[in-house]
C-alpha positions in Angstrom: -25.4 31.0 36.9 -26.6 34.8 37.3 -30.4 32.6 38.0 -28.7 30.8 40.7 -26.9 33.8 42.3 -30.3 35.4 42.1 -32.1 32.4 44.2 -29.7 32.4 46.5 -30.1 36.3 47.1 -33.8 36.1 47.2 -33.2 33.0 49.9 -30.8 35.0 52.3 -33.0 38.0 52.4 -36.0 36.2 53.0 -34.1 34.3 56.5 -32.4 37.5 57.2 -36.1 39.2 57.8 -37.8 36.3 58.7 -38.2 37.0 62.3 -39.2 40.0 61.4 -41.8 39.6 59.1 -43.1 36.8 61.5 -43.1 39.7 64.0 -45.5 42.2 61.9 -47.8 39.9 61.1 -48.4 38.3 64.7 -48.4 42.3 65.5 -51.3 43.1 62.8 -53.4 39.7 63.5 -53.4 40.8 67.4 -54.5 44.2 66.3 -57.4 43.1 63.9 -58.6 40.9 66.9 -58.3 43.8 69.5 -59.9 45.9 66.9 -62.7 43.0 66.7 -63.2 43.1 70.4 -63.6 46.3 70.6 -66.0 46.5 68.0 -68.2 43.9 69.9 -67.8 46.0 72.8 -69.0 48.9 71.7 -72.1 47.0 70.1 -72.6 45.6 73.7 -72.7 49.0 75.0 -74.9 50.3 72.4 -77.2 47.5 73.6 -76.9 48.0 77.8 -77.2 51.4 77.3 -80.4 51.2 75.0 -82.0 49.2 78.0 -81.3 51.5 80.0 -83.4 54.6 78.4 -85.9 52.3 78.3 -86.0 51.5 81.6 -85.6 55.0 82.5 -89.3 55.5 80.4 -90.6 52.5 81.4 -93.8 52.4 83.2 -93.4 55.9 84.4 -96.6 56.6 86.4 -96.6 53.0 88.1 -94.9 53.3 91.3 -96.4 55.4 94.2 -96.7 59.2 93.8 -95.3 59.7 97.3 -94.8 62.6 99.7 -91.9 64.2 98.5 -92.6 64.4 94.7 -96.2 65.9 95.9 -94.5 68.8 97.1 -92.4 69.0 94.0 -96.2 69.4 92.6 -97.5 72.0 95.0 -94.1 74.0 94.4 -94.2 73.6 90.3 -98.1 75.1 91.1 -97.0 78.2 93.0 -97.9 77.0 96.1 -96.7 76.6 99.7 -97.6 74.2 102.5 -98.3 76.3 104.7 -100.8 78.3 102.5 -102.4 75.4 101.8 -103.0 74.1 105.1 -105.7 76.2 105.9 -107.8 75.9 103.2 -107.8 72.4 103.1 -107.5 71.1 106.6 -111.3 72.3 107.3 -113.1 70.2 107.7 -114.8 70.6 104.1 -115.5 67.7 101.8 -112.8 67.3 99.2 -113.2 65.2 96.1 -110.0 63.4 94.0 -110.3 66.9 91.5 -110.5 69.5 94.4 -107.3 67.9 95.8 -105.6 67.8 92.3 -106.5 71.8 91.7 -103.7 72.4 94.4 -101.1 70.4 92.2 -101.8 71.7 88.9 -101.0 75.2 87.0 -103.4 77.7 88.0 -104.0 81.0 85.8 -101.9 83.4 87.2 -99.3 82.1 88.4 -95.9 81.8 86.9 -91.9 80.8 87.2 -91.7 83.3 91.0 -94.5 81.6 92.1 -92.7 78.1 91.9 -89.3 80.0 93.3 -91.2 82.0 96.6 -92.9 78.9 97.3 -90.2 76.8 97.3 -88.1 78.9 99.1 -90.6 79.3 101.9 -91.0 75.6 102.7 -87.8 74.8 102.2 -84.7 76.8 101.1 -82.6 73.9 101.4 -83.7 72.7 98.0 -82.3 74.6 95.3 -84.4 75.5 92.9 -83.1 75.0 89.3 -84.9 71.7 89.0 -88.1 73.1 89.9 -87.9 75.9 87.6 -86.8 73.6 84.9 -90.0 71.3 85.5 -92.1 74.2 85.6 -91.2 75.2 82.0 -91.7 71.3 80.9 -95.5 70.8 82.3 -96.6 74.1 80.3 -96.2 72.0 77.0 -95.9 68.7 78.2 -98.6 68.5 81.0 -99.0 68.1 84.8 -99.3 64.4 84.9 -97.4 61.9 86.9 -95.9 60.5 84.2 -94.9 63.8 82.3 -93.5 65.4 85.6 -91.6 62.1 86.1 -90.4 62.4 82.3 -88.3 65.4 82.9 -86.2 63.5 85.7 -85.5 60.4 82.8 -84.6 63.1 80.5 -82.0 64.5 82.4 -80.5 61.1 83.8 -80.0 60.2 79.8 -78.5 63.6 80.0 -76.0 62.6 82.1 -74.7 59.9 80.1 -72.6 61.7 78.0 -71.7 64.0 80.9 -70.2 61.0 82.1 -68.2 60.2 79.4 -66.4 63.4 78.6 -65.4 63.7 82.6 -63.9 60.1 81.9 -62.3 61.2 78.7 -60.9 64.4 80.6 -60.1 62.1 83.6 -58.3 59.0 82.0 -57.4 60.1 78.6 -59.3 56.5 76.9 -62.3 55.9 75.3 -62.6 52.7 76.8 -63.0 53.9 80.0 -65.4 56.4 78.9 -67.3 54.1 76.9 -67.6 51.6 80.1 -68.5 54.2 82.8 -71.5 55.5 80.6 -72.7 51.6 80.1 -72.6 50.8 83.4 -74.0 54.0 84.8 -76.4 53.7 82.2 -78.3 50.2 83.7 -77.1 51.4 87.2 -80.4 50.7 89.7 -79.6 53.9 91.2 -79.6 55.7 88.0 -82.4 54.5 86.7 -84.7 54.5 90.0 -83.8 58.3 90.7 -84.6 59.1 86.9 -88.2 57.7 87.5 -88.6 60.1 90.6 -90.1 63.8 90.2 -87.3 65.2 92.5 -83.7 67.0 91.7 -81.4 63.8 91.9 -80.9 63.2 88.1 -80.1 66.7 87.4 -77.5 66.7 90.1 -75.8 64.1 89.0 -75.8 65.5 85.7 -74.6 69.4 87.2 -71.8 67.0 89.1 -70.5 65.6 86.4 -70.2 68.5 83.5 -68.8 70.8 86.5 -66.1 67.8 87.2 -65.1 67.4 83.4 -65.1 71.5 83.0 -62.7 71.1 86.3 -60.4 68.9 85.2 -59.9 70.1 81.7 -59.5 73.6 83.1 -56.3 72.2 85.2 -55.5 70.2 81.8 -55.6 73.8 79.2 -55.3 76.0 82.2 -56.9 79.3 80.0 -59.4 82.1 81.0 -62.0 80.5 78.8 -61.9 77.1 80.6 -62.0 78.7 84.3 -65.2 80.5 83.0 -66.9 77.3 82.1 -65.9 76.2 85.6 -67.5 79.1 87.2 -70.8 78.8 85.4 -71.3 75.5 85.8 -69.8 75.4 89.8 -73.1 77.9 89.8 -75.1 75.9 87.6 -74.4 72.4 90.1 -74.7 74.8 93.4 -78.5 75.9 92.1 -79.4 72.0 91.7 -78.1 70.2 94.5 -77.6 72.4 97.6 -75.1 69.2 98.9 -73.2 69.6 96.0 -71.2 72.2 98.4 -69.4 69.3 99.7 -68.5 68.6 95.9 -67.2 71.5 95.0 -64.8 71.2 98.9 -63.7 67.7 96.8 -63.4 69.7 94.1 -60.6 72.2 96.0 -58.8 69.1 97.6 -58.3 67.6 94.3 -56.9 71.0 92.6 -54.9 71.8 95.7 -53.2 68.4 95.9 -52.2 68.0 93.0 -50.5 71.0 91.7 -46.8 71.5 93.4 -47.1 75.0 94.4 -43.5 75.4 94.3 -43.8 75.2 90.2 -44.9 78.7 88.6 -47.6 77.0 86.3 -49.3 75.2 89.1 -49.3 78.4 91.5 -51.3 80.2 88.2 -53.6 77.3 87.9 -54.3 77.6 91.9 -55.2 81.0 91.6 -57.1 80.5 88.6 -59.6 77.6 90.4 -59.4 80.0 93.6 -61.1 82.9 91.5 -63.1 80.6 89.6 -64.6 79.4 93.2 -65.4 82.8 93.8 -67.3 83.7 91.2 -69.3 80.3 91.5 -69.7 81.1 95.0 -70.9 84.3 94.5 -73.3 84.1 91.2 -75.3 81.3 93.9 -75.2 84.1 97.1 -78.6 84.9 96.0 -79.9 81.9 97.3 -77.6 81.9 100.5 -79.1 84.8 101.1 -82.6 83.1 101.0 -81.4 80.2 103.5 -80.5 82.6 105.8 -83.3 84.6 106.3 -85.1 81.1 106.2 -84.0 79.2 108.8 -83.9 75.3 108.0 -84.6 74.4 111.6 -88.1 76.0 111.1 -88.8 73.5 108.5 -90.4 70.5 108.2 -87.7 67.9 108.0 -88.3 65.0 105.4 -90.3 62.6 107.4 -88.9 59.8 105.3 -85.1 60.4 106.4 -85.7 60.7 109.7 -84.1 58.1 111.3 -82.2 58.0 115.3 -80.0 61.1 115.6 -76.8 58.7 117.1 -76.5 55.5 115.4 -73.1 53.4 116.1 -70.9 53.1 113.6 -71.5 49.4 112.6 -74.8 50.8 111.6 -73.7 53.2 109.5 -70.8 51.2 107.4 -73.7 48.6 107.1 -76.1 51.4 105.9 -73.1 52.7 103.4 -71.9 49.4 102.0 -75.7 48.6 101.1 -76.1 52.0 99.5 -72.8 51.1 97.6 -73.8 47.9 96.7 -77.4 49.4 95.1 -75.2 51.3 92.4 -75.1 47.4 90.2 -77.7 45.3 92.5 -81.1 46.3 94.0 -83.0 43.8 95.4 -85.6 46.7 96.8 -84.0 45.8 100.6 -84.5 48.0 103.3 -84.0 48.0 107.4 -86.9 46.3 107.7 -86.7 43.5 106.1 -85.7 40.1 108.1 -82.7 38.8 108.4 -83.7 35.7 106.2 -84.7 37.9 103.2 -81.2 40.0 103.2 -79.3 36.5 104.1 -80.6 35.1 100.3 -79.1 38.3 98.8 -75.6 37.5 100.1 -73.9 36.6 97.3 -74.3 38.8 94.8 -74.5 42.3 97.5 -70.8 40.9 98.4 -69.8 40.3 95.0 -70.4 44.2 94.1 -68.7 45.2 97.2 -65.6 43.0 96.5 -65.3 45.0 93.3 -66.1 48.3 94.3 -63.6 47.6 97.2 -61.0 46.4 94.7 -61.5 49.0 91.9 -60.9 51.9 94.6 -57.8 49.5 95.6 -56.4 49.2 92.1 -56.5 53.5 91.5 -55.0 53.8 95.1 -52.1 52.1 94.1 -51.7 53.6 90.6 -49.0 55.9 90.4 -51.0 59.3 89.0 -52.2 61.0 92.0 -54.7 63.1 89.4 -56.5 59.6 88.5 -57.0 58.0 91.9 -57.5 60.9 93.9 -60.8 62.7 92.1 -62.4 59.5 92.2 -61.8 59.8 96.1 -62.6 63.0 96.6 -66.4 62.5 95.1 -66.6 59.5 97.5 -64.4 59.5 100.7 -64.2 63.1 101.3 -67.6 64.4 100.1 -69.4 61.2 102.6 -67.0 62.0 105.6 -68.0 66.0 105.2 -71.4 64.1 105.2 -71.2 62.5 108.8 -69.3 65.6 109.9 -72.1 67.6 109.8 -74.6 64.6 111.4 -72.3 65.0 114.2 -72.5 68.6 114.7 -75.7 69.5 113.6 -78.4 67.6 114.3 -82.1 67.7 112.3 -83.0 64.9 113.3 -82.4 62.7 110.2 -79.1 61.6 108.8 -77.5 63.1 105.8 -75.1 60.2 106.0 -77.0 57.0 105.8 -80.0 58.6 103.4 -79.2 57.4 99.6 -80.5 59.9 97.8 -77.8 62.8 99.3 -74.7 60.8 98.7 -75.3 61.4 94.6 -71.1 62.0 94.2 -70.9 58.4 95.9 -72.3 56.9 93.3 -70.9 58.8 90.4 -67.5 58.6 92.1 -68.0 54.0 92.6 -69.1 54.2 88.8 -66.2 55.8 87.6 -63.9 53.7 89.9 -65.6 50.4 88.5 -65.4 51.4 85.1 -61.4 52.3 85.4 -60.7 48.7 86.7 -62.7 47.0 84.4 -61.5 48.6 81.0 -58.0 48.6 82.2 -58.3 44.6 82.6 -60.2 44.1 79.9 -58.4 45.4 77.7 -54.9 44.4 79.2 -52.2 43.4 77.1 -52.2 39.9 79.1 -55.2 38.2 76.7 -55.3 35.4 79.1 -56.4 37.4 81.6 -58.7 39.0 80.0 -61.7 36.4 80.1 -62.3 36.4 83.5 -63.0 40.2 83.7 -65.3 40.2 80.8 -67.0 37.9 83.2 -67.0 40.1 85.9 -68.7 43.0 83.5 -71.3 40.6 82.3 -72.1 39.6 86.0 -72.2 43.0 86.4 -74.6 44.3 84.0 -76.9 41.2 84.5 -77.3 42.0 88.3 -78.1 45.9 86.9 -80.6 44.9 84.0 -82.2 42.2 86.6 -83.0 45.0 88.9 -83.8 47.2 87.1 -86.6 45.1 85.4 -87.9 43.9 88.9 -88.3 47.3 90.9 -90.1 48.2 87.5 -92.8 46.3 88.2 -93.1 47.4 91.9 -95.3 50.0 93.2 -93.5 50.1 96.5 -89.8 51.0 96.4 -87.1 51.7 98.9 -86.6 55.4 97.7 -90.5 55.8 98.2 -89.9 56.3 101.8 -89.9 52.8 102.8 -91.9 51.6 105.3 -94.0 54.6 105.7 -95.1 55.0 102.2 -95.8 50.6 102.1 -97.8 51.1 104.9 -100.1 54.2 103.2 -100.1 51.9 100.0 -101.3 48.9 101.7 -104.2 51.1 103.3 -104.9 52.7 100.1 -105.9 49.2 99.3 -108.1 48.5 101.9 -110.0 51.5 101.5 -110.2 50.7 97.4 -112.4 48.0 98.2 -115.2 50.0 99.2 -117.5 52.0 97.4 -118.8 55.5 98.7 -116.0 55.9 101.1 -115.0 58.9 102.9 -111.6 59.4 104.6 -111.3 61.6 107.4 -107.7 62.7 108.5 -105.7 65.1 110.2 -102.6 63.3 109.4 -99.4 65.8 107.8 -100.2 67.0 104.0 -97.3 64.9 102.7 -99.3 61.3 104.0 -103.0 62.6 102.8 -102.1 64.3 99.5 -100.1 61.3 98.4 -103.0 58.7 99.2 -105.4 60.7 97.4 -102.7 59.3 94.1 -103.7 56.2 95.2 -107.5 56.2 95.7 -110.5 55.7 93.2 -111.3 59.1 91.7 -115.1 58.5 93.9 -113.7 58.9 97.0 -113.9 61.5 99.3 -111.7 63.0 101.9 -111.9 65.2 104.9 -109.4 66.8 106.1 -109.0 68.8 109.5 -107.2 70.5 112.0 -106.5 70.0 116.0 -109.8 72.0 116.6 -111.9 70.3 114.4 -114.1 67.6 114.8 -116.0 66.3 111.1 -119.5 65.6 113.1 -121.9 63.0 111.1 -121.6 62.2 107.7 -124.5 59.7 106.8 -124.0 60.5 102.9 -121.2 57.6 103.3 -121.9 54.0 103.6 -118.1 53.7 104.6 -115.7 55.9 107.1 -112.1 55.7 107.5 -110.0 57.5 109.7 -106.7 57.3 108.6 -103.4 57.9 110.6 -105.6 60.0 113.6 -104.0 61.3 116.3 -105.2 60.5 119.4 -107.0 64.3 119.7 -109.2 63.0 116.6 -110.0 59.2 118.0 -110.5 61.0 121.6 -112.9 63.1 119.8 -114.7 60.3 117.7 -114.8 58.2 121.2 -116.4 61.1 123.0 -119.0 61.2 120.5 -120.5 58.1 121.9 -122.8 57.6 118.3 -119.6 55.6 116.3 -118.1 52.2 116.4 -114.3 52.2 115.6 -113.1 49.2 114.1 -108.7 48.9 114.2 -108.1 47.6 110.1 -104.3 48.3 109.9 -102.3 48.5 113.2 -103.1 51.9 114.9 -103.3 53.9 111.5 -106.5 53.2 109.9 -110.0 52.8 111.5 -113.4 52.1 110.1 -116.2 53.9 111.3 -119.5 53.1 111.8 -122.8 54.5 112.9 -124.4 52.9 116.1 -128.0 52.1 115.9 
């Protein structure tokens, strides 16, 4: 009897917490599969992300020492255009090693060297990054590939940068975890970390001043406004456009404290103060900018672009700049129509979802998430094409990819937030087709990334200009005993030296110069004359000159 009572116990409790049980388990098996996924996607990452540092170190020295990292040479050497110009625009005979002495270290020289030179030929450029390289060539070398490895360095460097502002941002790993992957195979990341100029290490000073920004307004101590100051220093001295960043940076803090609340009006004065100091530890180098003037500067030939373009030609130029941050087919202006058309599908793809993630934090209630994202992107491009309209150089800050660095770092993080929050949505079903998207994703990333490895031309390269140089570089390679006589600007001629045989021979000179005979050469090129220097040769009457490529390189040949 007491046996039967006992079953009958045992049975009631048992349906009583049936549902219940049923519950914890169905609770604990979705768990251990969230915790499975999760565990894949972090090995996924693991994997993305080691492609990317190799990509970032692959092939190093193979694309085309161009212009403006040959002036990141001269400045790491101590020396400045114009004190060059003189000595090497001639008329004298000038072999591959003469030409190389100006880009190397010298005896003598040291860290204010780089600093006075830079600042003399232009004060624009900050120059942290230059300092920093000058300290890495003295153990590591002078090559192109060790002066390039400083730039990968710091874009890995960046990586975690990323994911601590995403950590101070969002408050999830998962976010974090996915901003660093796909900033990791990103084609601008990794193109920019192959390149011996200052665009890795601003995105790196970007993103640890963001993260010491935000948790400053998260802790709100002495300490934490500190950090801020340095490193609002720290991003000023790599990135002189990081100004417009740190204007973001105020919008952000202003808009969302309520100044009406006591703790909020402390944290406003706090960043105000902070600002200050930033400001002022980088007056130095103000000071330098203003007593030299930009506008006597040479402006980057490869930016320069029509002062007044309409403004379908600029959200064109923007969308494909935004669309390079998962795809890069190497496109630029002047490619035909047919090439860009067989691109269509995947540039719109990325552009749907950069479009959509921005739409998706827009309409997310926290004004402190959706609203730093904007301020790298929206606010820091329009300050961007405010100052294209009222100041003009002569090339565009707006529509040149290499200034809009907080662009990119601002579509990353933006992508990365709608893609984590979907994937790992509590709706399973829905899960699938967004793991699709981040696959599509990353395989458009790694696919470029692996193709504009292999190039030796590149859109960042200056385009056109520098294909055109590279294509002549080839022509002349095909001859033995060759001289090349120019009085093109030093950023064409010392770049084509990179890409010449080590035999061949250039001659550089100036308006007043004319080379006379040189019968020691069985071939002669004139490359990108003026017409002062083919009027000259024509005048001569005793040479033959032969049109090879368009109006930019001649051969010239003895008359009998």
């Amino acid at each position: 009897m007491k046996l039967c009572y006992l079953d009958f116990c045992c049975t009631l409790l048992i349906k009583k917490h049936y549902y219940m049980l049923q519950k914890i388990v169905n609770r604990a098996s979705r768990g251990l599969r969230g915790l499975n996924n999760l565990n894949w996607y972090y090995v996924l990452g693991i994997v993305v992300i080691g492609l990317g540092i190799f990509f970032r170190f692959f092939n190093l020295d193979h694309k085309i020492y161009w212009g403006d990292e040959v002036f990141t040479s001269l400045w790491i050497s101590g020396r400045a255009q114009a004190d060059i110009i003189t000595t090497l625009y001639s008329g004298q005979l000038l072999s591959h090693s003469d030409l190389q002495n100006f880009q190397t270290l010298q005896p003598g020289t040291n860290l204010v060297d780089t600093v006075r030179s830079l600042a003399k030929d232009a004060s624009l450029i900050t120059p942290l990054y230059h300092i920093f390289s000058r300290l890495w060539v003295v153990p590591f070398g002078d090559s192109i590939a060790s002066v390039r490895a400083l730039s990968a360095v710091l874009s890995v460097l960046a990586l975690p940068c990323m994911y601590w502002l995403c950590i101070e941002l969002f408050q999830s790993s998962t976010v974090a975890w996915t901003a660093v992957v796909i900033s990791a195979v990103s084609p601008w990341n990794v193109l920019f970390a192959q390149e011996a100029r200052l665009y890795s290490l601003a995105a790196a000073t970007i993103l640890l001043c963001s993260a010491c920004l935000i948790r400053a307004t998260r802790i709100s101590s002495l300490g934490a406004w500190f950090w801020y100051s340095l490193t609002l220093a720290l991003m000023f001295y790599s990135f002189f456009l990081s100004l417009f960043v740190a204007f973001g940076h105020g919008i952000y803090v202003y808009f969302t404290q309520k100044i009406q609340d006591g703790e909020s009006r402390r944290t406003i004065l706090l960043y105000t103060i902070s600002s200050l100091f930033g400001f002022l530890l980088f007056s130095p180098w103000f000071l330098i900018i203003y007593l030299v003037k930009p506008g006597s500067q040479t402006p980057d030939e490869a930016s320069v672009v029509p002062s007044s373009l309409s403004l379908v030609t600029v959200f064109v130029r923007l969308a494909g700049i935004s669309s390079r941050v998962f795809f890069d087919a190497g496109l630029n202006s002047t490619d035909s129509i047919s090439r860009i058309i067989q691109f269509t599908i995947p540039l719109l793809f990325t552009l749907v979802v950069i479009a959509y993630s921005f739409y998706f934090l827009f309409f997310g209630k926290n004004t402190t998430i959706w609203l730093f994202p904007v301020s790298l992107t929206v606010i820091v491009t329009l300050l961007h094409a405010l100052i294209d309209v009222l100041k003009d150089y002569g090339w565009s800050f707006l529509t040149t990819p290499r200034y809009l660095v907080s662009l990119v770092l601002g579509i990353q993080i933006s992508v990365a937030y709608l893609l984590a929050s979907k994937i790992f949505s509590s709706y399973e079903k829905r899960t699938v087709g967004w793991k699709v998207i981040l696959c599509i994703l990353l395989s458009l990333s790694i696919a470029s990334c692996l193709i504009s490895s292999q190039a030796r031309v590149w859109w960042n390269k200056g385009a056109s200009i520098t294909a055109d140089d590279y294509k002549m570089s080839l022509i002349i390679s095909q001859s033995k005993n060759s001289l090349v006589i120019s009085d093109a600007m030093l950023w064409h001629t010392m770049s084509l030296h990179h890409m010449l045989p080590a035999d061949t021979y250039l001659q550089l000179v100036g308006e007043s110069l004319y080379p006379g005979k040189s019968q020691n050469f069985e071939n002669i090129f004139l490359f990108r004359p003026s017409d002062k220097l083919l009027e000259n040769f024509a005048q001569a009457g005793n040479y033959q000159m032969i049109p090879l490529y368009q109006n930019y390189l001649w051969s010239v040949q003895h008359k009998k």
